[in-house]
C-alpha positions in Angstrom: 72.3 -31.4 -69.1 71.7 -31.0 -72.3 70.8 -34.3 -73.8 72.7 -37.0 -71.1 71.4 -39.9 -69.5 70.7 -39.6 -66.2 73.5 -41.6 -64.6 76.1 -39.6 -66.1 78.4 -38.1 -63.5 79.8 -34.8 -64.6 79.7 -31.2 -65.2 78.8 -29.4 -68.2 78.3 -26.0 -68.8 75.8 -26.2 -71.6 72.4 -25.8 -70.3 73.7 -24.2 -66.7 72.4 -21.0 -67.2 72.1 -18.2 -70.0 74.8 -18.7 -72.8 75.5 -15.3 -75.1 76.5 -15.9 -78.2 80.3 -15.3 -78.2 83.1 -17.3 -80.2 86.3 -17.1 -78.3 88.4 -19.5 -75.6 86.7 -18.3 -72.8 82.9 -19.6 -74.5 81.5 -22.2 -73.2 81.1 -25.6 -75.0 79.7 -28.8 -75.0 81.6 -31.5 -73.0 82.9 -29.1 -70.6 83.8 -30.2 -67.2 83.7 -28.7 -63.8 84.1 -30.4 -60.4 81.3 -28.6 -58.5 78.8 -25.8 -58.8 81.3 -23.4 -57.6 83.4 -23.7 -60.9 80.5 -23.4 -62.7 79.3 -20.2 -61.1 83.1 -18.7 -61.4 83.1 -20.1 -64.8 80.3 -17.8 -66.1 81.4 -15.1 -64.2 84.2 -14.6 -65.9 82.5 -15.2 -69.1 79.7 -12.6 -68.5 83.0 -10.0 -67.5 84.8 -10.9 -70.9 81.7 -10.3 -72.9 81.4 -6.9 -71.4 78.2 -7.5 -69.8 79.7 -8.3 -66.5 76.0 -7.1 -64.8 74.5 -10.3 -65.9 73.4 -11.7 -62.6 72.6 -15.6 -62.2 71.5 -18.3 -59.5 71.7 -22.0 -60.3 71.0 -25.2 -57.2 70.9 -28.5 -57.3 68.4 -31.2 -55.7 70.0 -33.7 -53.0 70.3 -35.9 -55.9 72.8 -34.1 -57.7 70.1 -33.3 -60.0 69.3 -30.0 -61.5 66.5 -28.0 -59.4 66.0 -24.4 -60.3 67.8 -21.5 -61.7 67.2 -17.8 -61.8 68.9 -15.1 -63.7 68.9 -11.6 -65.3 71.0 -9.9 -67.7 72.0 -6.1 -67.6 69.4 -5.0 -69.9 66.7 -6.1 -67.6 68.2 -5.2 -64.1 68.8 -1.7 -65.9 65.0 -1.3 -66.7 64.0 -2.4 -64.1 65.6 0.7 -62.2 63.3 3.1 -64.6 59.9 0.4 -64.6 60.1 -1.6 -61.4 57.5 0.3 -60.1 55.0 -2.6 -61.1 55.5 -6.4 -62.2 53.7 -9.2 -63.5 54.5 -12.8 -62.5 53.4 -15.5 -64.0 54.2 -19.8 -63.9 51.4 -21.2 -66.4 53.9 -21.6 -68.9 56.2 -24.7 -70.0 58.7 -24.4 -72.4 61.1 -27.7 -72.0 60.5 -31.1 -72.8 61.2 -31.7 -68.8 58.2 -29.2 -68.0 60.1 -27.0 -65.4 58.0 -24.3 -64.8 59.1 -20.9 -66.6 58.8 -17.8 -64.3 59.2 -14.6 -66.0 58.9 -11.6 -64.0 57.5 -8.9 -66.5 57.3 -5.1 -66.6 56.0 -2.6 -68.9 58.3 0.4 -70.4 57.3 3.9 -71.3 55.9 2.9 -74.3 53.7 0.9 -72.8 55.1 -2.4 -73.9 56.3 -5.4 -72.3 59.6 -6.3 -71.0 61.5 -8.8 -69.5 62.6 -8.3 -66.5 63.9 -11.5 -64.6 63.5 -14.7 -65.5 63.4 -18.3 -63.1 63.4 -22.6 -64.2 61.8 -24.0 -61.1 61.3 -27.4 -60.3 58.5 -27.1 -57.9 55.5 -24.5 -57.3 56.0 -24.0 -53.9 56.1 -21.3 -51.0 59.7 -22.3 -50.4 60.3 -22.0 -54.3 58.8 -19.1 -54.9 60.2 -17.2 -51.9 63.8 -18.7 -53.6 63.0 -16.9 -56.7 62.2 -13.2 -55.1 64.8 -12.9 -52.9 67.1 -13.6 -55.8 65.2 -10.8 -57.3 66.1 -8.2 -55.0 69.4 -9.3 -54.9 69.8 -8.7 -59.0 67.4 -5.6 -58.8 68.4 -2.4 -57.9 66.1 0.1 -56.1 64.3 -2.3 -54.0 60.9 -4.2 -53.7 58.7 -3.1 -56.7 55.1 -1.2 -55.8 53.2 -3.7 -56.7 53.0 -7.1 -58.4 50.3 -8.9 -60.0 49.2 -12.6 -60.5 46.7 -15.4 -60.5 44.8 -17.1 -57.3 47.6 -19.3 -56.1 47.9 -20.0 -52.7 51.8 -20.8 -52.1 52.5 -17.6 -54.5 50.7 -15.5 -52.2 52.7 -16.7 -48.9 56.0 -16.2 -50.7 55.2 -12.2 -51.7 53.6 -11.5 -48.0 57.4 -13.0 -47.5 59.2 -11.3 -49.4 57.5 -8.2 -50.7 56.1 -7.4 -47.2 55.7 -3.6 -48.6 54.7 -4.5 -52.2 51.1 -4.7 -53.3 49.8 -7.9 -54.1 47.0 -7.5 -57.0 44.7 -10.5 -58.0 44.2 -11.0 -61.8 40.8 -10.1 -62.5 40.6 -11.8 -65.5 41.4 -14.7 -63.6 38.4 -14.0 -61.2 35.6 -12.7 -63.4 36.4 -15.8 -65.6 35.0 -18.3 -62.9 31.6 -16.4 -62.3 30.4 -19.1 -65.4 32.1 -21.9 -63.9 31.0 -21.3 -60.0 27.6 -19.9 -60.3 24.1 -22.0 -60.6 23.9 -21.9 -64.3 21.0 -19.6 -64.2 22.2 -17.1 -61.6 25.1 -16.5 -63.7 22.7 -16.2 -67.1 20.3 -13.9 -64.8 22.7 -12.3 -62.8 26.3 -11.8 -64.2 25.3 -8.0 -66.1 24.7 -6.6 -62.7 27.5 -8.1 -60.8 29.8 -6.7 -63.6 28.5 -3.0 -63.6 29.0 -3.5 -59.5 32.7 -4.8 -60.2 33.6 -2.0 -63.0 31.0 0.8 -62.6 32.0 1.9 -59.5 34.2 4.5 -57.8 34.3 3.6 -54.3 34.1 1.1 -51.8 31.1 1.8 -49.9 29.5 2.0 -53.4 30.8 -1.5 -54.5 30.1 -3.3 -51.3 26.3 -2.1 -51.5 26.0 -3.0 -55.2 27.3 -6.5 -54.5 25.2 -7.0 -51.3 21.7 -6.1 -53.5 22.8 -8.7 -56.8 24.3 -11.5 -54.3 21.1 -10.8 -52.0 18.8 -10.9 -55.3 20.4 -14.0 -56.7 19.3 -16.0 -53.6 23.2 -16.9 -53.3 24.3 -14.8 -49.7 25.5 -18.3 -48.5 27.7 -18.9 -51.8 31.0 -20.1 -50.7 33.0 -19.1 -53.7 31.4 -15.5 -53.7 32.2 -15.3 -49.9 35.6 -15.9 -50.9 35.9 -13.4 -53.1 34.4 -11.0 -51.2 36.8 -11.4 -48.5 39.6 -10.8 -51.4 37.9 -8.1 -53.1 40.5 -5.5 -51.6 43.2 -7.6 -54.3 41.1 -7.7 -57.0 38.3 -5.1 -56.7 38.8 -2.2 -59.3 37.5 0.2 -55.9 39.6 -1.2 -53.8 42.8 -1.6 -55.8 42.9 1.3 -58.2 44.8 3.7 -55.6 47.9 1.3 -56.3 49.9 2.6 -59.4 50.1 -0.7 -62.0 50.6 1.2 -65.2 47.0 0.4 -65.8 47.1 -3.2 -65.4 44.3 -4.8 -63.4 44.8 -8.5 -64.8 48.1 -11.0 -65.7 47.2 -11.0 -69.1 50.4 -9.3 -70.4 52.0 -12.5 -69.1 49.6 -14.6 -71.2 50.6 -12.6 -74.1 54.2 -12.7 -73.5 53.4 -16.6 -74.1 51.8 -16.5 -77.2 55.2 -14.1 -78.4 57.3 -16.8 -76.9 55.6 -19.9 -78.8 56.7 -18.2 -81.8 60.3 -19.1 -80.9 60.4 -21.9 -78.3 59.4 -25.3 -78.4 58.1 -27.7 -75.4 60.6 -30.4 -76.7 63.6 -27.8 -76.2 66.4 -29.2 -74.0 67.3 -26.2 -71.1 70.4 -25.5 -73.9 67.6 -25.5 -76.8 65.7 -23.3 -74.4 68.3 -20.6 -73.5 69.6 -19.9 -77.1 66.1 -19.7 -78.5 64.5 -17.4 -75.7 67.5 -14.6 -76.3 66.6 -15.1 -79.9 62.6 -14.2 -78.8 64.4 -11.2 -76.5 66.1 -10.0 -79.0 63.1 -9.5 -80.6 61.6 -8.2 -77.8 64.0 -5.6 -77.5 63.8 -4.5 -81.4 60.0 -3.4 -80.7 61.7 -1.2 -78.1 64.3 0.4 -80.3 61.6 1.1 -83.2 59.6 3.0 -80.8 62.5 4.5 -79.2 63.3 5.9 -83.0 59.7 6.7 -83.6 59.8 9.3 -80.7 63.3 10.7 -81.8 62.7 11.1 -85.0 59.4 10.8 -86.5 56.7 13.1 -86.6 53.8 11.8 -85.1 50.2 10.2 -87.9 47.4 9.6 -85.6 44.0 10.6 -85.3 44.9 13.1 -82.9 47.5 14.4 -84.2 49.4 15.9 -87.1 52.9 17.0 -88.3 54.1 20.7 -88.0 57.3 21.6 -88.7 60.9 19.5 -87.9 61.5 21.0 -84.8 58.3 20.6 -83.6 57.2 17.0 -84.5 53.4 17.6 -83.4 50.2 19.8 -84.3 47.7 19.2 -82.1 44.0 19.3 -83.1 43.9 21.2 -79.5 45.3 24.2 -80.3 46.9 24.1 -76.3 49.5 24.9 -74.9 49.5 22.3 -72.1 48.4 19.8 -75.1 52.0 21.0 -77.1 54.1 20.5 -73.8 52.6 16.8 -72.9 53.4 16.1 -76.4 57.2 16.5 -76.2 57.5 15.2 -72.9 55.5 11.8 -73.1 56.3 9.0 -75.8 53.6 8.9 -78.8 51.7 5.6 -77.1 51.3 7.7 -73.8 50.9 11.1 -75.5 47.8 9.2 -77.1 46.1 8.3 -74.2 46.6 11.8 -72.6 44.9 13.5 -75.5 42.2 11.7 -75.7 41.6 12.8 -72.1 41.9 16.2 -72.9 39.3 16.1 -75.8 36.8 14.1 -73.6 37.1 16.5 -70.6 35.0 18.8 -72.6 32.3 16.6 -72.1 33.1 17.3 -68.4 30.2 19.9 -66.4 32.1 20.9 -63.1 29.4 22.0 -60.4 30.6 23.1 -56.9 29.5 21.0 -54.3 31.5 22.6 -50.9 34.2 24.6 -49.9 35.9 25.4 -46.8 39.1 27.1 -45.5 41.0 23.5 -46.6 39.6 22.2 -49.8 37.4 22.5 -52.6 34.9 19.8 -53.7 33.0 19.5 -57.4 31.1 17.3 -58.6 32.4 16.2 -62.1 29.0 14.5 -64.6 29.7 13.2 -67.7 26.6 11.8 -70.0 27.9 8.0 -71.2 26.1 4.9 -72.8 22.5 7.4 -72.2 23.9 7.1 -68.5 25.2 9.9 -66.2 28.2 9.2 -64.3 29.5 11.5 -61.6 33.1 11.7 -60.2 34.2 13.6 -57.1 37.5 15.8 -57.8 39.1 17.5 -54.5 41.1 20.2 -54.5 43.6 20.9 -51.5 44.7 24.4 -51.0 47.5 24.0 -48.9 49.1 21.7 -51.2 47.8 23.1 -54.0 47.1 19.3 -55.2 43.9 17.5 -56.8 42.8 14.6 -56.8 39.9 12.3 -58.1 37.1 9.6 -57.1 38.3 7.5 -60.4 41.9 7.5 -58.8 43.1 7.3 -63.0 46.6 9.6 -61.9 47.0 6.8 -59.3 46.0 3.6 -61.0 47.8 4.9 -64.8 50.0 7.5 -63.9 48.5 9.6 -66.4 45.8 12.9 -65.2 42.2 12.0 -65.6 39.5 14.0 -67.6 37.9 15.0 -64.6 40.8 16.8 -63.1 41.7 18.1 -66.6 38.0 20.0 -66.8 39.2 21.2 -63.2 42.2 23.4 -64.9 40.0 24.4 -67.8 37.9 25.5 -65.4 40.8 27.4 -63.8 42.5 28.5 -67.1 45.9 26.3 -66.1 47.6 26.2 -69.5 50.9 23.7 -68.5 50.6 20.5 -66.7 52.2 21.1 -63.2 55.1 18.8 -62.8 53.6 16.8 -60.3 51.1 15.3 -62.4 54.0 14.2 -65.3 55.7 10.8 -63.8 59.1 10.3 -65.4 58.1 6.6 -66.2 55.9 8.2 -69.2 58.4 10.5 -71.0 61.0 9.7 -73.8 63.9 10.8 -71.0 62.5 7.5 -69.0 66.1 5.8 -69.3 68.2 8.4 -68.5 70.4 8.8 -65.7 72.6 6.2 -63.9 71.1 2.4 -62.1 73.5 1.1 -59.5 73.6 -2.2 -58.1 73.7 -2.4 -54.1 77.4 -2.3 -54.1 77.2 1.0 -56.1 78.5 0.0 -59.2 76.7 1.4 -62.2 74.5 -1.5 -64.7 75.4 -0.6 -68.0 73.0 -1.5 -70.8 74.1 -4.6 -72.6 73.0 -3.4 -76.1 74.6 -1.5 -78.6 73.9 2.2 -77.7 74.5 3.1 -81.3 71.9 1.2 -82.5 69.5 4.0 -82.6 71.6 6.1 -84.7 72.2 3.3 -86.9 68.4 2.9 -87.3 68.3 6.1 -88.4 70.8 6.4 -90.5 69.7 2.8 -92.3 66.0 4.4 -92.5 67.1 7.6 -94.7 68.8 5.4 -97.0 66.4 3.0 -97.6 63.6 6.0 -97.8 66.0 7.4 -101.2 66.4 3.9 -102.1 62.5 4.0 -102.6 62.3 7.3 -104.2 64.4 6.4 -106.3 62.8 2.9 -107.7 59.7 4.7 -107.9 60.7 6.7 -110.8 60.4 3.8 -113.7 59.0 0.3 -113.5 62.1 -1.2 -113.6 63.7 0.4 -111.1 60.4 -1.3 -108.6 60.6 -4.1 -110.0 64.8 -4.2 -108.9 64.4 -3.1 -105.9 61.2 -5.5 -105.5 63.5 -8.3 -106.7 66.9 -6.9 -104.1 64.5 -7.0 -101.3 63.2 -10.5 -101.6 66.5 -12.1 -101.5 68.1 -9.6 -99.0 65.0 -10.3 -96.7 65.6 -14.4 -96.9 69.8 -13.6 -95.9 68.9 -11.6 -93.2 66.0 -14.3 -92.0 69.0 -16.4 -92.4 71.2 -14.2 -89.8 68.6 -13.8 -87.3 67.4 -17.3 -87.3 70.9 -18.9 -86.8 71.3 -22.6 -86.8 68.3 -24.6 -87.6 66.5 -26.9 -84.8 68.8 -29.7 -85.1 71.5 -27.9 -84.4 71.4 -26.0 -81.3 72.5 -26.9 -78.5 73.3 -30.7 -78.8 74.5 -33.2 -76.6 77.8 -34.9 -75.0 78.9 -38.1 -75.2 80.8 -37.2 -72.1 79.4 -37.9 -68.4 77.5 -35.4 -66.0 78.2 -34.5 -62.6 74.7 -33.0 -62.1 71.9 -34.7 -63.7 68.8 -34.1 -66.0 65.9 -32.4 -64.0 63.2 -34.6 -63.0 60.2 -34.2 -65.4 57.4 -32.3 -63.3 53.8 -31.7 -64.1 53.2 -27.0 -63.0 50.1 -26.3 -62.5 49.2 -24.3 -65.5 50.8 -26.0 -68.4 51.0 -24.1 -71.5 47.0 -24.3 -71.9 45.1 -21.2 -71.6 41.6 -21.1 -69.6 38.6 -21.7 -71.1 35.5 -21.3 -70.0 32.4 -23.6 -69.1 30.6 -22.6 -71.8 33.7 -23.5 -74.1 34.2 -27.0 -72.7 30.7 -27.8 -73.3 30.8 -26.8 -76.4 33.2 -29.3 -77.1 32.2 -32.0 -75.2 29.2 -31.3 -77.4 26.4 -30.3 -74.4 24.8 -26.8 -75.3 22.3 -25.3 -72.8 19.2 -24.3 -74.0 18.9 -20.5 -74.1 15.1 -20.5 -73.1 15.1 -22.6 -70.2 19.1 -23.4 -69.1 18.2 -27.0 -69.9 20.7 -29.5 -71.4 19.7 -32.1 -74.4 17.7 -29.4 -76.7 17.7 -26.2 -77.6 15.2 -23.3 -78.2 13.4 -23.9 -81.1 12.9 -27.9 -79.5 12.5 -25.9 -76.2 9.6 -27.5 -74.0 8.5 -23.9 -73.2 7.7 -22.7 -77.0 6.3 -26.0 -77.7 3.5 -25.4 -75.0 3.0 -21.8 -76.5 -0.1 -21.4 -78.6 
């Protein structure tokens, strides 16, 4: 499968499924042969035990034809995070990487540093409901801790059947990039030009429902366009898409698929559409490798550096931040949360000083305020409710619920009420630097070990003192920089070397020999590896410009019709 013809009529392991890069008699190898898929699949099972990584979970099916159809898999890594993050997931197919243009499915997931991860990852042959619901169920079956909380995509039609499917429980969000990027193409070119300010402060400036559905009712109704198909539509879907509507879902803050479209551009580095499935697999654990590096900095950053923002400072060893807050709630949130989240909760706590509290009822359950802030010369007002009984708040702007991370409005509430510690409550686990600790089991109960080197860390660290002295050292005469200038140079091209491996002609390869199951068919996915553009960006290069005075095509303002007439 890796480079035969297609009326070849064996086996061969190459190009199967995910190969890890191990050198011994149990390693797969090109020419190969098996007598059915059930070798195969007993084949890398026994590989994945011998290379210690015997968590690695895989699916792989053939077409009627014999031909190769789809395949999903995970390795322990991912299954492992996905016990600590598979609270939320993004999913995305617009992607090819393979000169047979299978779709690429990666379901991703973001860590406590707030980064992306890979958690799963599926070749399909076909964009369908059947597909689709193929590739989830295999999903749970590799995940532990059942159906994530919610998972977000694009407007597709047979991906929506599938998760109401399978995910009957999980929350289906609507990219609303996806959405607010068709207002240009959809909408009478001047109702959009006239128009499209007010129906974005009714999609992101508001709080509640009631409030949205009012706001959109008076633009849609002063547009002229209540009989709009397309807005109709989205109406309909606005509880999937609609920031009102959707933020009392947890998605780590996520409201569109764009991490997915980034995840492509990281992959493009690394992968090439005229990779064979082998060429492929070797190239995207090179790009997760990667991947996982970013991780492992940040992971060392938290242990072991003191903290250099703008909120921040250093204090002593032991205590790696000073806050410009002198708080004690600010000092505990700081070694609980990792830096990136740590960030975003400070800024909070300086903006809720912004925050005038104002007592709107009270009775024997509850307490309500009213919560203004002055922004953009405009005063916005959020509702904070405090339960006695529970002894648990809660906001209009539903931030704790959408982020996981307290809002300002809730955080003037305990200045208010001199709380100097965060109650636990409001501190998900997701968020702190002890995210990945404790055990993940599979169904069966057996514990998924991560698949990296737990030492690595320490080694980090250990590498990172020395080369710090290294540079202390060069610094104290020119020649000593311009040694160490010279040392680095060619240590950085050997190490390039290492990481890079073989060059493009030789991974993978092909065999002479025959195939049992043959080369995929070459399919056209929906999305292709082409990012949307917009109608103002496609006339631009088909070379027609609207006129900014009038919304005319074939001149523009200064030839306008309008400011010729002018006196």
């Amino acid at each position: 499968m890796a480079g035969g013809s297609e009326s070849d009529d064996s086996v061969t392991a190459n190009g199967r499924v995910y190969i890890p890069e191990v050198r011994n008699e149990e390693t797969p190898a090109v020419g190969m042969k098996f007598d059915s898929l059930d070798l195969v699949y007993n084949f890398y099972n026994r590989y994945a035990f011998l290379k210690k990584n015997e968590a690695f979970y895989f699916r792989i099916e053939g077409d009627g034809d014999n031909r190769f159809s789809r395949c999903f898999w995970a390795d322990a890594t991912s299954r492992r995070a996905y016990g600590f993050y598979g609270d939320v997931v993004v999913f995305d197919t617009t992607f090819n990487t393979n000169r047979y243009d299978l779709t690429f499915a990666p379901m991703l997931g973001v860590n406590n540093h707030g980064q992306t991860i890979v958690l799963a990852c599926a070749f399909l042959s076909k964009e369908t409901t059947e597909s689709f619901i193929w590739m989830f169920e295999e999903f749970k079956k590799a995940m532990p801790g059942g159906e994530p909380k919610t998972i977000i995509t694009d407007q597709d039609a047979a991906m929506s059947r599938a998760i109401s499917i399978a995910f009957p429980t999980t929350f289906h969000r609507l990219c609303i990039w996806h959405i607010t990027s068709k207002f240009s193409v959809k909408l009478p070119h001047s109702a959009y030009k006239e128009y499209w300010r007010e129906f974005q402060k009714a999609i992101w400036d508001t709080d509640n429902k009631d409030e949205f559905d009012a706001k959109w009712n008076i633009v849609v109704t002063k547009a002229g366009l209540t009989d709009h198909p397309w807005l109709s539509s989205m109406f309909d879907l606005r509880e999937s898409w609609v920031p009102a509507y959707a933020r009392h879902f947890f998605a780590a803050g996520m409201s569109s698929s764009q991490r997915a479209e980034c995840s492509h551009g990281f992959f493009k580095q690394y992968i090439s559409r005229r990779n064979s499935l082998m060429d492929f697999i070797i190239r995207f654990e090179r790009a997760l490798s990667h991947q996982c590096q970013k991780e492992l900095v940040a992971d060392h950053v938290d242990a072991f550096e003191a903290a250099q923002c703008p909120f921040v400072r250093l204090l002593e060893r032991k205590s790696p931040y000073k806050c410009i807050l002198p708080m004690p709630m600010n000092k505990q949130m700081a070694t609980l949360y990792t830096r990136t989240m740590f960030q975003k909760f400070e800024q909070k706590l300086i903006q809720n000083t912004t925050c005038f509290l104002e007592l709107k009822t009270e009775d024997a359950s509850k307490v309500v305020f009213n919560v203004s802030e002055r922004k953009n010369w405009e005063t916005r007002v959020a509702e904070v409710v405090y339960v006695k009984d529970s002894d648990h708040a809660s906001c209009s702007c539903k931030r704790f619920e959408f982020v996981g991370i307290i809002c300002k409005h809730i955080l003037a509430l305990f200045r208010r009420d001199q709380i100097e510690y965060m109650p636990d409550k409001y501190i998900l686990k997701r968020w702190k630097k002890t995210a990945k600790s404790g055990l993940v089991s599979d169904a069966n109960g057996n514990e998924i070990k991560d698949s990296a080197d737990p030492g690595l860390l320490i080694k980090r660290s250990t590498m990172s003192r020395l080369a710090s002295d290294v540079v202390e050292d060069a610094l104290m005469c020119e020649e000593g920089c311009e040694l160490l200038s010279e040392t680095l140079k060619s240590l950085r091209v050997k190490l390039k070397l290492l990481k890079d491996g073989p060059s493009n002609n030789e991974v993978g390869g092909s065999s002479s020999q025959t195939q049992y199951m043959k080369d995929p068919k070459r399919v056209r996915c929906n999305g292709g590896s082409k990012r949307v553009t917009g109608a103002k960006e496609k006339a631009m290069k088909r070379g027609i410009r609207h006129c900014q005075e009038c919304g005319h095509i074939g001149h523009d303002r200064r030839q306008c019709p309008r400011n010729l007439n002018t006196p």
